[in-house]
N, C-alpha and C positions, 0 to 999 in steps of 0.2 A: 511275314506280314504283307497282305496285298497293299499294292502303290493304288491313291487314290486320281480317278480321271473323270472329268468334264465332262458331259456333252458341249458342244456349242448351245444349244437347246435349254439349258440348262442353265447356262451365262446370261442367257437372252433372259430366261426366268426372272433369275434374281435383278437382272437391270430393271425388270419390266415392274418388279412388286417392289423395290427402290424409289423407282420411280413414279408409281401409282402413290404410294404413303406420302414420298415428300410434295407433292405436287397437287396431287387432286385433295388428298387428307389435310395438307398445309401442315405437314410434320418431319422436317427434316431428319428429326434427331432420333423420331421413332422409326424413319425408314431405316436410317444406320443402324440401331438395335436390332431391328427385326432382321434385317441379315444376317448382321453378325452370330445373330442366332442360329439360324439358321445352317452356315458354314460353322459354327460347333456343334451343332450335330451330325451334320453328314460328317466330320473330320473324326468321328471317334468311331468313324465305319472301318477305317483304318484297323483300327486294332480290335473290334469286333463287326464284323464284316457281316455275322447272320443275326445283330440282334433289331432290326426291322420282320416287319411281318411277312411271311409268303403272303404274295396279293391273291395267288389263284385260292388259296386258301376262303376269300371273302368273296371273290367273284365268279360266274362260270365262265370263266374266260382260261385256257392254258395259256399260261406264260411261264417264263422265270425271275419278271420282276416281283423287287421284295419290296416294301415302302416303310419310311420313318417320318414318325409325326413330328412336326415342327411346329410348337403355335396354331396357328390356321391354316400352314402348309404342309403337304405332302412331299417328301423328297421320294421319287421313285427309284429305283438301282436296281442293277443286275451284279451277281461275284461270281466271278472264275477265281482257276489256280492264282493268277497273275495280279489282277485288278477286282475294286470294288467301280465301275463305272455309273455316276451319278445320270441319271436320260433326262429328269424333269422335275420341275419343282413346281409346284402346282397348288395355287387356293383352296383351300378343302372345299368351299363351296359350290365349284364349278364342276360340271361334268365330266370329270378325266377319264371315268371310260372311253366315252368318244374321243380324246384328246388323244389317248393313248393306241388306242385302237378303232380308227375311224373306220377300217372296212370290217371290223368283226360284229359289230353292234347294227341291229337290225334295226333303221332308224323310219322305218314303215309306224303309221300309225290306226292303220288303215279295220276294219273290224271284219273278222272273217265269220 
């Protein structure tokens, strides 16, 4: 069973959507649920490590991140032999391609 690992990136996430719900929402109790949520889903990556989706699967992007829906977040990850490592955890509503890959997205908007 792979060990499961953090980004920093990722820490920073869950603080950040914590702290957006208690704060700007004025709901502390739902920022705690919705984490909590959160780290129980990515925590059963552990013992199934592929059951997120291949991303390159949805986007034309090569990668080998996989993503697992969480409520209104995305938890994105990569699994090797060793590790399921978490990268980011991300609002569905926000542009994570960019987020994820800010030099592969062609942010030209220009008309040829």
């Amino acid at each position: 069973m792979p060990k499961l690992r953090i980004n920093p990136l990722a820490t920073e996430d869950l603080i950040e959507i914590k702290n957006y719900i208690a704060k700007e929402l004025e709901n502390p109790t739902a920022a705690i649920n919705v984490v909590r949520k959160i780290i129980d889903s990515y925590e059963k990556l552990k013992e199934f490590p592929m059951m997120g989706a291949d991303l390159s699967v949805k986007v034309n992007i090569k990668t080998d991140f996989r993503y697992l829906v969480s409520s209104n977040y995305i938890v994105f990850y990569r699994v090797d032999d060793e590790y399921v490592s978490i990268y980011r955890i991300l609002y569905a509503g926000r542009d994570y391609l960019r987020i994820l890959f800010p030099n592969e997205i062609d942010l030209s908007y220009e008309d040829e």
